[in-house]
N, C-alpha and C positions, 0 to 999 in steps of 0.2 A: 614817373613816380616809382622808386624800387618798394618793391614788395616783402612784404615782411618774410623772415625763413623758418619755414615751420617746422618745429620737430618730427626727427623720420620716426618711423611705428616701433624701428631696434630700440630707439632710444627711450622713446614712452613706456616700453616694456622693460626697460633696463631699469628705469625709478619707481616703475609697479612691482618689480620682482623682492625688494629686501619686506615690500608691506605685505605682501602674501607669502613670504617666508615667516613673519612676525604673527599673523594671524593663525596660519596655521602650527605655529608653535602656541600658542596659546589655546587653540582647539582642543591639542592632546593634552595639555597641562589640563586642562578645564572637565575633559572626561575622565583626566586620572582622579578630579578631585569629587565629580561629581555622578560619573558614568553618562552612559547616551541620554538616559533618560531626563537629567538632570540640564543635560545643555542647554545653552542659550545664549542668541547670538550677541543680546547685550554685556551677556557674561564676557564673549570672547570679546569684543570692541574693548572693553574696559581694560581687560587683561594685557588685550596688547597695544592699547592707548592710541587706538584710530576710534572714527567717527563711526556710527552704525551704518550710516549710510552707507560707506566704502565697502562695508560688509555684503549689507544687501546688495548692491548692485551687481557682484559679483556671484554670492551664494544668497539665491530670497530664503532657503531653507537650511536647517540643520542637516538635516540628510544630507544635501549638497554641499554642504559645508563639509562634513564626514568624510562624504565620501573624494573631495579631493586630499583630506589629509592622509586617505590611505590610498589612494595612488601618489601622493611627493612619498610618501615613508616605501613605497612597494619602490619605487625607482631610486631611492637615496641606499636603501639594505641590500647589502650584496652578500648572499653568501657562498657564493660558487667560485671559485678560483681556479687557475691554471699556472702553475708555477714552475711544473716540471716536476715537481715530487710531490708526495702522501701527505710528507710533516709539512713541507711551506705551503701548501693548502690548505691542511686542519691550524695550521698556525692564522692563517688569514681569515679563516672562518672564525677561528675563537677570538680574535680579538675585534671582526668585525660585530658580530655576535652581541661582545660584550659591550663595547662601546653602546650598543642599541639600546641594549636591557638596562645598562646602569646612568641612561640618561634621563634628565628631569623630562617626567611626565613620562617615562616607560612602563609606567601602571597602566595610565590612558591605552599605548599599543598594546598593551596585554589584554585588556578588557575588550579592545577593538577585533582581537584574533580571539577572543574568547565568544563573538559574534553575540555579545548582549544591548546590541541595536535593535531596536523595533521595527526598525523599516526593511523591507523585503530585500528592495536593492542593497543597501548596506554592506547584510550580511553576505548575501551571492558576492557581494567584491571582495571583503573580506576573507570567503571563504575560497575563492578566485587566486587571491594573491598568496593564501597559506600553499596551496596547490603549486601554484609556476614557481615560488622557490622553492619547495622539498622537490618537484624535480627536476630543477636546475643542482639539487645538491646529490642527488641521485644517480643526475649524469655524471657528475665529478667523480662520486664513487665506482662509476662505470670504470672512468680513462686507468683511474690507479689501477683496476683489475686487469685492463688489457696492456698492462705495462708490466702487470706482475709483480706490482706491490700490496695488492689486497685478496688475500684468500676468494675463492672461489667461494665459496658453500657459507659466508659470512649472509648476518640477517643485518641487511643495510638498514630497516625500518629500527630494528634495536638499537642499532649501533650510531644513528644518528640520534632517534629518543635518547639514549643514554647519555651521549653528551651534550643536549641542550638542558638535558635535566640540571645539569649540575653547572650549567650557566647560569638556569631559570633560580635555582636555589642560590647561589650565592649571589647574584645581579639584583635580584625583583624580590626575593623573600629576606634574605642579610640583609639587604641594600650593601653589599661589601663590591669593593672593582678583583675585577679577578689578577691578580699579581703577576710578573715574571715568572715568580718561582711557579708559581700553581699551573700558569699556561705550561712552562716546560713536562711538569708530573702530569698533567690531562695528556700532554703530547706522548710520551713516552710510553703512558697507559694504553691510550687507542689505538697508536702505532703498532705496538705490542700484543691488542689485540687482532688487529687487521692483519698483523704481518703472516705470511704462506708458513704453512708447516713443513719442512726442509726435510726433503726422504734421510732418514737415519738419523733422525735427532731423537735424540731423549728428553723426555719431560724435563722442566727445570724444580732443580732441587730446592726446595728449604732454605733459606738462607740461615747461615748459623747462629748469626742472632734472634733469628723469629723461632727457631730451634728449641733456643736457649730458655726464651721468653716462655714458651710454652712448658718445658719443663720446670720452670720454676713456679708457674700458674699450676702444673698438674700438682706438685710438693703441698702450696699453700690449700688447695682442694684438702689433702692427702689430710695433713694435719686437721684440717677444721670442721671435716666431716666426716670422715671412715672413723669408725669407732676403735679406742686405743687397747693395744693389746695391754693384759695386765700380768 
Protein backbone atom coordinates (compact mmCIF):
# COMPACT_ATOMS: atom_id res chain seq x y z
CA UNK A 1 0.00 0.00 0.00
CA UNK A 2 1.78 3.51 -0.97
CA UNK A 3 1.66 5.78 1.55
CA UNK A 4 0.16 9.05 1.55
CA UNK A 5 2.98 12.19 1.02
CA UNK A 6 3.00 14.43 3.56
CA UNK A 7 3.69 17.90 3.46
CA UNK A 8 7.51 19.00 4.40
CA UNK A 9 7.48 21.53 7.62
CA UNK A 10 9.19 24.44 4.35
CA UNK A 11 5.90 23.98 3.02
CA UNK A 12 3.38 24.17 6.02
CA UNK A 13 5.40 27.23 6.78
CA UNK A 14 5.32 28.67 3.47
CA UNK A 15 1.07 28.72 3.60
CA UNK A 16 1.30 29.94 7.38
CA UNK A 17 3.69 32.76 6.54
CA UNK A 18 1.17 35.27 4.07
CA UNK A 19 -1.59 34.55 7.60
CA UNK A 20 0.88 35.89 10.04
CA UNK A 21 1.85 38.57 7.57
CA UNK A 22 -2.02 39.39 7.56
CA UNK A 23 -2.59 39.23 11.17
CA UNK A 24 0.13 41.22 11.98
CA UNK A 25 -0.65 43.80 9.69
CA UNK A 26 -3.85 44.09 11.20
CA UNK A 27 -2.29 44.24 14.84
CA UNK A 28 -0.63 47.57 14.00
CA UNK A 29 -3.71 49.00 12.05
CA UNK A 30 -5.71 48.02 15.11
CA UNK A 31 -3.25 49.83 17.72
CA UNK A 32 -3.09 52.77 15.33
CA UNK A 33 -6.86 52.96 15.75
CA UNK A 34 -7.30 51.88 19.17
CA UNK A 35 -3.65 52.04 21.09
CA UNK A 36 -2.28 48.84 23.30
CA UNK A 37 -4.84 49.33 25.58
CA UNK A 38 -7.56 49.09 23.40
CA UNK A 39 -6.48 45.62 21.70
CA UNK A 40 -8.08 42.81 21.14
CA UNK A 41 -7.54 39.72 19.63
CA UNK A 42 -11.12 39.36 18.32
CA UNK A 43 -10.46 42.88 17.07
CA UNK A 44 -7.51 41.63 15.11
CA UNK A 45 -9.13 38.12 13.67
CA UNK A 46 -11.90 40.33 12.25
CA UNK A 47 -9.67 42.78 10.77
CA UNK A 48 -7.67 40.37 9.11
CA UNK A 49 -10.52 37.81 8.29
CA UNK A 50 -9.13 34.57 9.90
CA UNK A 51 -10.66 32.58 12.73
CA UNK A 52 -9.77 33.48 16.56
CA UNK A 53 -8.73 30.37 16.84
CA UNK A 54 -5.65 30.77 14.46
CA UNK A 55 -5.01 33.57 16.57
CA UNK A 56 -4.85 32.01 19.70
CA UNK A 57 -2.91 29.20 19.00
CA UNK A 58 -0.26 30.96 17.97
CA UNK A 59 -0.43 34.42 20.30
CA UNK A 60 -3.02 33.22 23.59
CA UNK A 61 -2.11 36.89 24.54
CA UNK A 62 -2.09 40.42 23.34
CA UNK A 63 1.24 41.08 24.65
CA UNK A 64 2.41 38.16 22.46
CA UNK A 65 0.79 39.21 19.87
CA UNK A 66 2.59 42.73 20.23
CA UNK A 67 5.27 41.70 20.85
CA UNK A 68 5.88 39.68 17.53
CA UNK A 69 4.60 42.65 15.52
CA UNK A 70 7.55 44.54 16.86
CA UNK A 71 10.06 42.07 16.15
CA UNK A 72 8.65 41.39 12.02
CA UNK A 73 8.63 45.52 11.93
CA UNK A 74 12.28 45.61 13.90
CA UNK A 75 13.57 42.99 10.99
CA UNK A 76 11.41 44.48 7.88
CA UNK A 77 13.05 48.51 8.92
CA UNK A 78 16.34 48.99 7.86
CA UNK A 79 17.90 52.02 8.38
CA UNK A 80 21.49 51.57 8.08
CA UNK A 81 23.14 51.39 4.68
CA UNK A 82 26.46 51.05 3.04
CA UNK A 83 26.48 52.40 -0.34
CA UNK A 84 29.98 53.82 -0.58
CA UNK A 85 28.84 57.32 0.07
CA UNK A 86 27.08 59.93 2.61
CA UNK A 87 24.25 61.00 0.09
CA UNK A 88 23.28 57.05 -1.20
CA UNK A 89 22.96 56.25 2.52
CA UNK A 90 20.99 59.33 3.86
CA UNK A 91 19.25 58.73 0.44
CA UNK A 92 18.25 54.94 1.61
CA UNK A 93 17.60 55.89 4.90
CA UNK A 94 15.03 58.64 4.00
CA UNK A 95 13.17 56.81 1.73
CA UNK A 96 13.40 53.62 3.85
CA UNK A 97 12.30 55.96 6.74
CA UNK A 98 9.59 57.21 4.90
CA UNK A 99 8.09 54.35 3.22
CA UNK A 100 7.70 53.21 7.29
CA UNK A 101 6.05 56.39 8.56
CA UNK A 102 3.73 56.92 5.77
CA UNK A 103 2.31 53.39 5.88
CA UNK A 104 -1.28 52.51 6.81
CA UNK A 105 -1.21 51.92 10.39
CA UNK A 106 2.24 53.88 11.08
CA UNK A 107 0.32 55.48 14.00
CA UNK A 108 0.06 52.02 15.41
CA UNK A 109 4.45 51.94 15.24
CA UNK A 110 4.55 55.22 16.46
CA UNK A 111 2.56 54.70 19.46
CA UNK A 112 4.46 51.25 19.81
CA UNK A 113 8.01 53.16 20.05
CA UNK A 114 6.28 55.69 21.91
CA UNK A 115 6.24 52.59 24.54
CA UNK A 116 2.31 53.14 25.64
CA UNK A 117 2.02 49.23 26.21
CA UNK A 118 1.24 48.20 29.67
CA UNK A 119 2.95 45.25 29.73
CA UNK A 120 6.67 45.25 31.04
CA UNK A 121 8.10 43.04 28.28
CA UNK A 122 6.47 45.14 25.57
CA UNK A 123 8.02 48.11 26.31
CA UNK A 124 11.80 46.61 27.23
CA UNK A 125 11.32 45.21 23.28
CA UNK A 126 10.32 48.25 22.09
CA UNK A 127 12.53 50.02 23.80
CA UNK A 128 15.20 47.29 22.65
CA UNK A 129 14.57 47.63 19.15
CA UNK A 130 14.55 51.93 19.31
CA UNK A 131 18.19 51.24 20.76
CA UNK A 132 19.79 48.45 17.98
CA UNK A 133 18.62 50.83 15.07
CA UNK A 134 19.92 54.23 16.26
CA UNK A 135 23.09 52.31 16.68
CA UNK A 136 23.20 50.66 13.76
CA UNK A 137 22.53 54.37 12.21
CA UNK A 138 25.32 55.66 14.44
CA UNK A 139 27.73 53.24 13.09
CA UNK A 140 26.76 54.32 9.57
CA UNK A 141 27.73 57.81 10.71
CA UNK A 142 30.85 56.38 12.14
CA UNK A 143 31.99 54.81 8.26
CA UNK A 144 31.18 58.45 6.56
CA UNK A 145 33.73 60.02 9.20
CA UNK A 146 36.39 57.61 8.60
CA UNK A 147 36.03 58.10 5.05
CA UNK A 148 35.92 61.82 5.55
CA UNK A 149 32.82 62.75 4.43
CA UNK A 150 31.39 63.83 7.91
CA UNK A 151 32.98 66.39 9.97
CA UNK A 152 34.53 65.39 13.05
CA UNK A 153 33.13 67.45 15.90
CA UNK A 154 29.26 67.06 14.26
CA UNK A 155 26.50 66.17 17.11
CA UNK A 156 25.34 62.80 15.39
CA UNK A 157 22.31 62.53 18.27
CA UNK A 158 21.13 66.16 16.59
CA UNK A 159 21.82 65.54 13.30
CA UNK A 160 19.95 62.40 13.20
CA UNK A 161 16.87 63.91 15.63
CA UNK A 162 16.83 66.59 13.06
CA UNK A 163 16.14 64.46 10.20
CA UNK A 164 13.66 62.11 11.49
CA UNK A 165 11.97 65.02 12.74
CA UNK A 166 11.01 66.33 9.52
CA UNK A 167 10.08 62.77 8.31
CA UNK A 168 7.95 62.33 11.49
CA UNK A 169 6.27 65.89 10.57
CA UNK A 170 5.47 65.25 7.22
CA UNK A 171 4.92 61.28 7.19
CA UNK A 172 2.72 60.83 10.72
CA UNK A 173 1.54 64.50 11.43
CA UNK A 174 0.71 65.74 7.31
CA UNK A 175 0.14 62.29 6.48
CA UNK A 176 1.87 63.89 3.10
CA UNK A 177 4.70 60.98 1.20
CA UNK A 178 7.86 62.69 1.21
CA UNK A 179 8.57 63.74 -2.58
CA UNK A 180 11.57 63.61 -5.02
CA UNK A 181 11.95 66.91 -4.83
CA UNK A 182 11.87 67.30 -0.88
CA UNK A 183 14.19 63.91 -0.60
CA UNK A 184 16.91 65.79 -2.88
CA UNK A 185 16.64 69.47 -0.43
CA UNK A 186 16.80 67.13 2.93
CA UNK A 187 19.83 65.54 0.99
CA UNK A 188 21.50 68.54 -0.06
CA UNK A 189 20.69 70.24 3.48
CA UNK A 190 22.28 67.35 5.66
CA UNK A 191 25.01 66.64 3.29
CA UNK A 192 25.79 70.37 3.68
CA UNK A 193 25.60 70.09 7.01
CA UNK A 194 27.73 67.00 7.71
CA UNK A 195 30.08 68.04 5.01
CA UNK A 196 34.14 68.86 6.73
CA UNK A 197 35.02 72.53 6.74
CA UNK A 198 37.93 72.80 4.09
CA UNK A 199 41.12 74.66 5.62
CA UNK A 200 40.76 78.23 3.85
CA UNK A 201 37.21 78.56 2.94
CA UNK A 202 35.09 81.32 3.73
CA UNK A 203 31.73 81.36 5.07
CA UNK A 204 29.10 81.27 2.37
CA UNK A 205 27.61 84.40 1.39
CA UNK A 206 23.99 85.54 1.10
CA UNK A 207 22.61 84.62 -1.81
CA UNK A 208 21.50 87.64 -3.79
CA UNK A 209 18.10 87.03 -3.80
CA UNK A 210 17.72 86.25 0.02
CA UNK A 211 19.79 89.63 -0.02
CA UNK A 212 17.41 91.21 -1.98
CA UNK A 213 14.30 89.86 -0.10
CA UNK A 214 15.66 91.15 3.01
CA UNK A 215 16.01 94.50 1.93
CA UNK A 216 12.88 94.99 0.67
CA UNK A 217 11.40 93.33 4.17
CA UNK A 218 13.66 95.99 5.85
CA UNK A 219 11.96 99.04 3.30
CA UNK A 220 8.39 97.64 4.05
CA UNK A 221 9.42 97.68 8.09
CA UNK A 222 11.01 101.22 7.26
CA UNK A 223 7.69 102.76 5.91
CA UNK A 224 5.20 101.11 8.29
CA UNK A 225 6.66 101.71 11.45
CA UNK A 226 9.57 104.35 11.99
CA UNK A 227 7.85 107.48 12.25
CA UNK A 228 7.64 109.76 9.15
CA UNK A 229 9.84 112.82 8.90
CA UNK A 230 7.69 115.81 8.40
Amino acid sequence: MTEAIQPTTSKRLERGEPVVAKVLDATIQEIAMTGYDGLTLERVAARAGVNRTTIYRRWPTKAALTRATIERLASTVKFDFDTGSMRGDLRGMIEAASRTLFAPGALGLVRLLLNTADDDDVRELALCVQEEKRNRAFAMLDRWQSRGEMRDDIDKEMFLDSMMGVLFRRNVFLRQPVTKVLTERMLDHFCQIAAPVRKGALPARARPERAKAKTSATSRFDRLVRPRKK
